[in-house]
N, C-alpha and C positions, 0 to 999 in steps of 0.2 A: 440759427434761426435768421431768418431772414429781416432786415430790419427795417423799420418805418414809420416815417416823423408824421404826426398827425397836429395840423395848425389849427388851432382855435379861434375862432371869429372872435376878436371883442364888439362887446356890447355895450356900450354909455364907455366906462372905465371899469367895471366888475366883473369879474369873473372868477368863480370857485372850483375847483376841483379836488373834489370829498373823494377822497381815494382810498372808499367801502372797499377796500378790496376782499382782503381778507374774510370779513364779514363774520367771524366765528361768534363770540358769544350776542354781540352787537352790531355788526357787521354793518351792511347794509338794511340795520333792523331798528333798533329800540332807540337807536342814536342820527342814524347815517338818514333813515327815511326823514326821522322829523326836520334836519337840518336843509336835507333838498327841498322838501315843502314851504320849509320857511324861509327861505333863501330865495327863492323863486317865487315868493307871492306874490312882486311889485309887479311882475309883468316885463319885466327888465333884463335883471337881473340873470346873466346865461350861467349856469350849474353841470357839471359833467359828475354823472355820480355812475361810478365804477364797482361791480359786484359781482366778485368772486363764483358765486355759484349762479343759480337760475331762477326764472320764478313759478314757485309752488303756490301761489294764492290760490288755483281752483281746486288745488288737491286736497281730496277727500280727508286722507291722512292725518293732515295739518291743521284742518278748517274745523270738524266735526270736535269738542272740547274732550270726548274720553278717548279719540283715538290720536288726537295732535300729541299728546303729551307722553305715548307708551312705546312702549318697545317697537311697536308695529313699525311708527315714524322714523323712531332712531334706528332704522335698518335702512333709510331710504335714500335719495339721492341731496338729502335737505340739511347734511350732516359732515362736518367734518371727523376724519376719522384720527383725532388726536389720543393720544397716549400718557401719561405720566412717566419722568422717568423709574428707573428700579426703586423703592423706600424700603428705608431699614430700620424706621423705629414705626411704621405700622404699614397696612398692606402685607403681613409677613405669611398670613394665609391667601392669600390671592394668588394666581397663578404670574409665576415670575415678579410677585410684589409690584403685579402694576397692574391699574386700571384705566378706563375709557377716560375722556374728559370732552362731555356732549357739549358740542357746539353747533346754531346752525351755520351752513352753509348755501343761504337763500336771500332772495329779495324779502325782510322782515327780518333777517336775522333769526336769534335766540327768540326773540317776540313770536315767531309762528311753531316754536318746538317748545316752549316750557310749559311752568305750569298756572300758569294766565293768574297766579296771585298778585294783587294791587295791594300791595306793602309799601309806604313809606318809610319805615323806621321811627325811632323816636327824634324831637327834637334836640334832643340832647347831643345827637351823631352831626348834627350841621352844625349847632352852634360852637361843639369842640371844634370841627373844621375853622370855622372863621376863626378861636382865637389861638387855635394852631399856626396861622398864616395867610390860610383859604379868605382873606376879603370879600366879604362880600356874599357869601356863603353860609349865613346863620338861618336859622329856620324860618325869621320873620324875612328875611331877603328870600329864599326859594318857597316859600308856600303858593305867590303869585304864579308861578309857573307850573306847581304840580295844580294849581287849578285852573289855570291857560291850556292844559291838554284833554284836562276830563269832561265828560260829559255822563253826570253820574246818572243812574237809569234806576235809583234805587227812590223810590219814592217819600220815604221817609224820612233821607237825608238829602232832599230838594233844596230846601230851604238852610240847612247849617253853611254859618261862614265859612266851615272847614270843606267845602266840596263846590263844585259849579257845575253848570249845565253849558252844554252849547260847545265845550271843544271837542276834537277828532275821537278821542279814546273813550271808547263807552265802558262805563265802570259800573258791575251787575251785581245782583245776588244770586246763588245758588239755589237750587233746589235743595230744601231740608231735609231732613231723616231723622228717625226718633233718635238714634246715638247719639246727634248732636242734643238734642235734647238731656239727654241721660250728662252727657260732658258738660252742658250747663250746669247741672244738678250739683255735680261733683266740685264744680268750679264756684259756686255759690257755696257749699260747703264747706270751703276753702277763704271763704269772704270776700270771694270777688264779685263786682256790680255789672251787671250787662247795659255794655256802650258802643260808641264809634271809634274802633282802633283806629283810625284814619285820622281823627276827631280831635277833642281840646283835650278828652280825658286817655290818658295812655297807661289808665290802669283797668284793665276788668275785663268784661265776656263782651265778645261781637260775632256777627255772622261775617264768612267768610267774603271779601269782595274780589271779582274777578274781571279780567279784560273780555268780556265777553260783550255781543251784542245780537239780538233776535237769536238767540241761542250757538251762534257761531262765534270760534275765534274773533278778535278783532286786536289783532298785531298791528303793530306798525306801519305792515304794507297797505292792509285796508283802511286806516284811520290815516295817514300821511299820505303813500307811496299814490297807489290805485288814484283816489280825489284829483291828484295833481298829473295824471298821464299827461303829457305832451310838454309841460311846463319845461321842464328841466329834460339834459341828453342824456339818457342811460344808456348802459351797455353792460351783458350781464356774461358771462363767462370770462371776465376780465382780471386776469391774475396782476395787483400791481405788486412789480419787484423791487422799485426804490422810485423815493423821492429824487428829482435833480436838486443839486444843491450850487448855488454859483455866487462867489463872492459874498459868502454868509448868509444867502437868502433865497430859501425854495422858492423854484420858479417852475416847476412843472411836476410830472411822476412819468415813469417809464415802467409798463405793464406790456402781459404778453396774452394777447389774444388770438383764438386760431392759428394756433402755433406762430404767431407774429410777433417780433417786439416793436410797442408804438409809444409815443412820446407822446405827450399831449401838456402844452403848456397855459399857462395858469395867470390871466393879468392882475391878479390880485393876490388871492390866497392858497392856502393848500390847505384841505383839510383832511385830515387822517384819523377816521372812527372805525379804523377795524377791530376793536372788541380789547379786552385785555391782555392777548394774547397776540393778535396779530397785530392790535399797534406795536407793540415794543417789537415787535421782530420785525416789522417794516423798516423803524426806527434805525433800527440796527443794523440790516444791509445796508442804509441811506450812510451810514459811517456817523449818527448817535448814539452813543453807547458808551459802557463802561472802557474805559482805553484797553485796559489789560486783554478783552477780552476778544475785542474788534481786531487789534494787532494781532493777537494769535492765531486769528481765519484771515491774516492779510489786507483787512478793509480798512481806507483813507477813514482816518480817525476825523471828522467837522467838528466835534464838540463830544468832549469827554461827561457824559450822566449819567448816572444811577438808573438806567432804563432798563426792566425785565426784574428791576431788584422789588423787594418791599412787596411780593407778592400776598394778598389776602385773600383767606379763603374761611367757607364756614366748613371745619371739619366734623362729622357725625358718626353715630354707633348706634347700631340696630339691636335693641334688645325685646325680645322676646315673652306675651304674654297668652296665657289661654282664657277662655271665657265659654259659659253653658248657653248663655240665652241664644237664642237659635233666631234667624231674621233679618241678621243685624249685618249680612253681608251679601254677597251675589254671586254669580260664576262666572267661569267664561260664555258656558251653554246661554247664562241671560241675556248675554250681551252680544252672543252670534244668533240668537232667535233673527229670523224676518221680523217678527212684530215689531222688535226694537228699533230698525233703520228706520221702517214703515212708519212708527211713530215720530222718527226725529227727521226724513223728510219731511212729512205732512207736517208735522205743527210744530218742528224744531223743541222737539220737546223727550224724555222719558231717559229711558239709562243711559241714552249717548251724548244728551245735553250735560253732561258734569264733568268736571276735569278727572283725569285720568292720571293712573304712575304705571312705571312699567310691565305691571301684570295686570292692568284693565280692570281694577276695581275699584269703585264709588269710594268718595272722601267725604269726609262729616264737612257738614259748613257750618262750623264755629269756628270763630277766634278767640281766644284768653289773653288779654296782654295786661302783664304788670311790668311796665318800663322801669329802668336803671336810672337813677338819678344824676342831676350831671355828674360825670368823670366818678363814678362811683358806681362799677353795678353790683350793689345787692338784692336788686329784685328781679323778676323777674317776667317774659312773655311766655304766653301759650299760645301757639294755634291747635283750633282742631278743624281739621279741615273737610272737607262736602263726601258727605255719603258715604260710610261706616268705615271708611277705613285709612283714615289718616288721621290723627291728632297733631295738636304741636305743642310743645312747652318751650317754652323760653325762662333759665334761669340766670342768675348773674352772668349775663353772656352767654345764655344756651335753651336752644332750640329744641324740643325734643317730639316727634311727630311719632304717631301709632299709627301701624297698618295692621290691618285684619285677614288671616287666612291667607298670606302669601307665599308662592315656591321660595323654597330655600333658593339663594340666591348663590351661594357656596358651598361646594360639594361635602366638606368639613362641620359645615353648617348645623347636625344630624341630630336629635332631639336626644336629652339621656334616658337610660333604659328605664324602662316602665311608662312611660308619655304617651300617650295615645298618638299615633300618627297615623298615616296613611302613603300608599304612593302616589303620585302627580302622573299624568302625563308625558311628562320631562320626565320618568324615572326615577324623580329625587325624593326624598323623604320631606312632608313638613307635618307638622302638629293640625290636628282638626280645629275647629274655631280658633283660630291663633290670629291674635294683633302682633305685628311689630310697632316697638314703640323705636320713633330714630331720634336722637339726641343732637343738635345743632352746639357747637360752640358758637357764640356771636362773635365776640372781639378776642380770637385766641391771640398767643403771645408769639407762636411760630410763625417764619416769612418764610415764603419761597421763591419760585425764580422762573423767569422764561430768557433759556440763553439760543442761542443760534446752531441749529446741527450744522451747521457749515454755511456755506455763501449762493447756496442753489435755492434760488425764492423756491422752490416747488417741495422743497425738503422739508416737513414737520419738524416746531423746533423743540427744542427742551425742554418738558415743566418739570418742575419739582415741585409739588407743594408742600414737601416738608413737613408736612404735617406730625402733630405731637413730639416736634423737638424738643419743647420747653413745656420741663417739668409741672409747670402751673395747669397746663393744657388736659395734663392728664387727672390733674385733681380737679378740674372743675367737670367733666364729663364724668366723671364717678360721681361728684355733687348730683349730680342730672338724673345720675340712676338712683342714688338713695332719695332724690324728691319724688321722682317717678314712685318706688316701691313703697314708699315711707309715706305720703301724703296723695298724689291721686290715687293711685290703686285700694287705696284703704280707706276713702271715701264709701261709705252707705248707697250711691248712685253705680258705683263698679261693683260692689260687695253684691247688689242684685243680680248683676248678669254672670256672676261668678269670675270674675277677673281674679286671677292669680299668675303670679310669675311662674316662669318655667327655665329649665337650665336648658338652653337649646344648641348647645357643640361641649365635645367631646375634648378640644383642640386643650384645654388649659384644663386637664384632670388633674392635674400633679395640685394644683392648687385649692385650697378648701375653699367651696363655694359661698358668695357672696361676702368675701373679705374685698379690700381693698387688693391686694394683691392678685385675687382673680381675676376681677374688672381690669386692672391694668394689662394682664395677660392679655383679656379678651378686648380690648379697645386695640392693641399695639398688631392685634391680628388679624381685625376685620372694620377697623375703623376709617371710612371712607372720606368723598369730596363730598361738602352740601353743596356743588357747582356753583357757588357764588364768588368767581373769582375776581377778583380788582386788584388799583392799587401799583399796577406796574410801572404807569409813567403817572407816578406821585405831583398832586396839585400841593401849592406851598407859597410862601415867601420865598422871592428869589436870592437871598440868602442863603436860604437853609440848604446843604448839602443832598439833603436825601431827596430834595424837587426835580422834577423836570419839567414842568410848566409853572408859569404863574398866573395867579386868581382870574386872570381872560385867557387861560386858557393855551397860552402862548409858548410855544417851546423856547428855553432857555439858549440863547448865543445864534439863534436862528430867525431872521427875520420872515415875515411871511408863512411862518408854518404854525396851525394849532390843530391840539390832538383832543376830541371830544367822544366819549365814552367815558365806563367804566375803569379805564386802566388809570382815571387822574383822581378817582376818588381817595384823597388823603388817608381813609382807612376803611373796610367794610360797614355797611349799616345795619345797623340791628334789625334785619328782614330781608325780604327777599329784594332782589337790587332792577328789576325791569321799571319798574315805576319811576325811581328816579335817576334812570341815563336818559329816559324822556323827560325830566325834569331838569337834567344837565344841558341836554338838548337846548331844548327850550328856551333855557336861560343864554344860553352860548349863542344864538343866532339871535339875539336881540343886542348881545355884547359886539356881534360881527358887522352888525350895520349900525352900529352906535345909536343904538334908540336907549332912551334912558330905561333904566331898572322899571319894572312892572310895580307897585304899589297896591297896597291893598286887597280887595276881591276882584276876579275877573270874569265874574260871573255876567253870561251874557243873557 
């Protein structure tokens, strides 16, 4: 390739270069947008934000809330096309024991491809952080900045100290559906109170809240990126393949555009938010990394760290329920009608206004949360999510989410004999009125890994998630199933619509149904990623062995470099993780320009 030094004008004495490259699960998205926005608000301040893919904000796909989040999207050009590697204690039904691992690939990031849930987690997940190491990182230090971004649009929670009005990220409610109603019933049954999972109380029933705005996505790129065009220099097909590093201290990054390679140096900082995945593998060509393993592909070892290691992730299991009451779900034919677009051009409104999962069917908007007490969980969260066909449970560390009436997803999959099913379109076999209910671990005990397939930036690198290495992993998601069959399903509110479980694969005959021994068969076979991965370039005390940044944020033995996403979260949060890498965000570029910590509400 042909090579080419690109000089950077300084401006006052500042200058950043966030080198979004990557851009996978945070990319240039949930992390990298908020930071060019806020980095660039003085008017001063010059910002080079580099990103990997392209920009998909007018695309239909992406923008519309049932179709950004389904399969449709994840075919598109808005996606990296990552891999896990082979697994041998689950994935073992899967083709070649390996599956997808969806990342976007866009201006927005992950924020323009998920599932638009506005999850904080409990407090109990920051204040561990802080007295982990994390300074500065307890729940009364980050609440200021998850309400420095939101602009809650939910009228009833205008006024709580737990939410504000007036920042970039419009935080919405969904349209309802009687199942969510019926999931209250069941969850009231249960002794739970309906409240604001967001809120002071983090035990009981809520509606589901979402990134959404006038019915549209509202990622990253429209709430940061879009507001700020000109501000800051973008460049988007911009693969970066390493940081420079010179006499202990990043001084620029070297990325390959138009088949070019160009340098672009940096009078200040460097900052590196490509996602969980693509930071530590940036890291890692840059020659930060585990010694052992940087020597083995050849690469100038700067600093020996545990980067790629301590990977988190929420692992989950699809189990399987039927139900008679008829109504409670929709098709594909509903949601390819004309009428349907017809209505959600005109008034942003009807089937294509709700978040979507990969076979395009309405999610209940409930949430159930009973949080884990500090460093203790024995309770536990539920979401149910918008329009009939997702639930969530959350138990000591697990998540456990119902869909309704969806294709088998595994050709193994196959319902046992006598089941009523039907054929799909696809060919495949699934159950008539069928929920899948999916089981989240929160805080599993297994770590996995993103190590480097070689030294070629353009080369996908290694994940392992590992998942259900450790044996605790596997008895708490059979926990998940006997709350599931043992307590919601047997609730009087499901007992009406005729909810009953069903034995839905073939794969673990040998084993007498619903022991313990089966469920572990059928988790180690079809037990998947909840795509919440962190944790790779571990935040900490610089002490501590298994860090690679400290509480600002800072790479260890590197002056000049910090890495802001998801890969520094000290450990997963109990929920979904988009809400607070803009939370991290947020907090990080007010550490970058040295303004003091936010305080209090920031409601404007």
């Amino acid at each position: 390739m042909e090579a080419e030094t690109t000089a950077i004008k300084r401006i006052q004495t500042y200058f950043y270069s966030l080198s979004v490259c990557y851009g996978e699960r945070w990319g240039a998205g949930s992390a990298g947008s908020v930071l060019a926005n806020r980095l660039s608000e003085d008017g001063q301040t010059r910002v080079l934000l580099l990103e990997a893919g392209t920009n998909q904000g007018l695309n239909p796909l992406y923008n519309i809330p049932m179709l950004g989040a389904t399969g449709v999207s994840m075919q598109g050009p808005g996606f990296w096309p990552y891999r896990t590697v082979p697994q041998n204690k689950s994935l073992l039904s899967y083709p070649d024991q390996v599956r997808e691992v969806h990342a976007g690939k866009q201006l927005g990031g992950s924020s323009m491809v998920n599932l638009m849930i506005y999850s904080r987690g409990s407090a109990h997940d920051y204040d561990g952080w802080a007295d982990g190491g994390a300074v500065g990182w307890s729940f009364s230090e980050v609440l200021p900045y998850f309400l420095k971004a939101e602009d809650i649009l939910i009228p009833e929670l205008e006024s709580s100290e737990y939410h504000s009005q007036g920042g970039p990220l419009g935080v919405s409610a969904p349209p309802t559906h009687r199942l969510a109603d019926t999931f209250i019933q069941a969850a009231e049954e249960l002794g739970l109170v309906q409240g604001d999972c967001n809120g002071r109380n983090f035990i009981g029933v809520c509606r589901t809240q979402l990134t959404t705005r006038n019915g549209r996505r509202d990622s990253t790129y429209h709430a940061y990126i879009a507001p700020a065009t000109g501000r800051f220099d973008l460049t988007t097909s911009a693969l970066v393949s390493k940081v420079l590093i010179e006499n202990g201290r990043a001084v620029g990054v070297e990325y390959i555009h138009k088949s070019r390679t160009k340098t672009a140096y940096a009078s200040r900082e460097v900052i590196v938010s490509s996602g969980t995945i693509g930071s530590a593998k940036l890291l890692m060509l840059s020659g930060i990394g585990p010694r052992d393993h940087l020597e083995e592909l050849g690469i100038e070892v700067k600093v020996d760290l545990p980067v790629g290691q301590n990977l988190n992730d929420h692992p989950f299991i699809q189990v399987a329920t039927c139900f008679d009451e008829k109504g409670l779900s929709m098709s594909y034919k509903d949601l390819a009608k004309p009428s349907s677009f017809l209505q959600y051009f005109i008034n942003k409104s009807g089937k294509l206004d709700v978040q979507g999962w990969v076979d395009y069917r309405w999610r209940n908007s409930v949430i159930i949360i009973c949080s884990k007490t500090p460093y203790n969980f024995n309770t536990f969260m539920i979401y149910c999510m918008q329009n009939a066909n997702r639930f969530t449970v959350i138990l000591p560390c697990l998540l456990i989410w119902k869909n309704e009436e969806q294709d088998q997803y595994h050709k193994d999959k196959t319902p046992s004999p006598g089941t009523k099913h039907e054929k799909t379109k696809r060919g495949r076999i699934a159950p008539i009125k069928r929920k899948r209910d999916d089981i989240f671990i929160l805080h599993p005990k297994s770590r996995g890994s993103v190590k480097l397939r070689s030294t070629n930036p353009r080369d996908l690198p290694l994940i392992d998630p590992n998942h259900l290495d450790h044996p605790d992993d596997v008895a708490m998601l059979i926990r998940g199933v006997r709350f599931l069959n043992n307590n919601l399903t047997d609730t009087d509110a499901f007992k009406n619509i005729g909810a009953e479980q069903i034995r839905q694969s073939t794969v673990c005959a040998d084993h007498v149904y619903d022991t313990d021994e089966y469920w572990e068969c059928f988790l180690r076979n079809f037990a998947g990623s909840g795509e919440h991965i962190t944790s790779t370039c571990r935040m900490g005390a610089v002490g501590d062995p298994t860090v690679v940044v400290d509480p600002q944020l800072r790479v260890k033995g590197i002056d000049g470099l910090r890495v802001v996403d998801a890969s520094v979260m000290p450990e997963v949060i109990s929920g979904n993780t988009n809400a607070p890498v803009i939370m991290i965000a947020e907090k990080a570029a007010d550490m970058i320009k040295q303004i003091a910590p936010q305080k209090g509400r920031t409601k404007t």
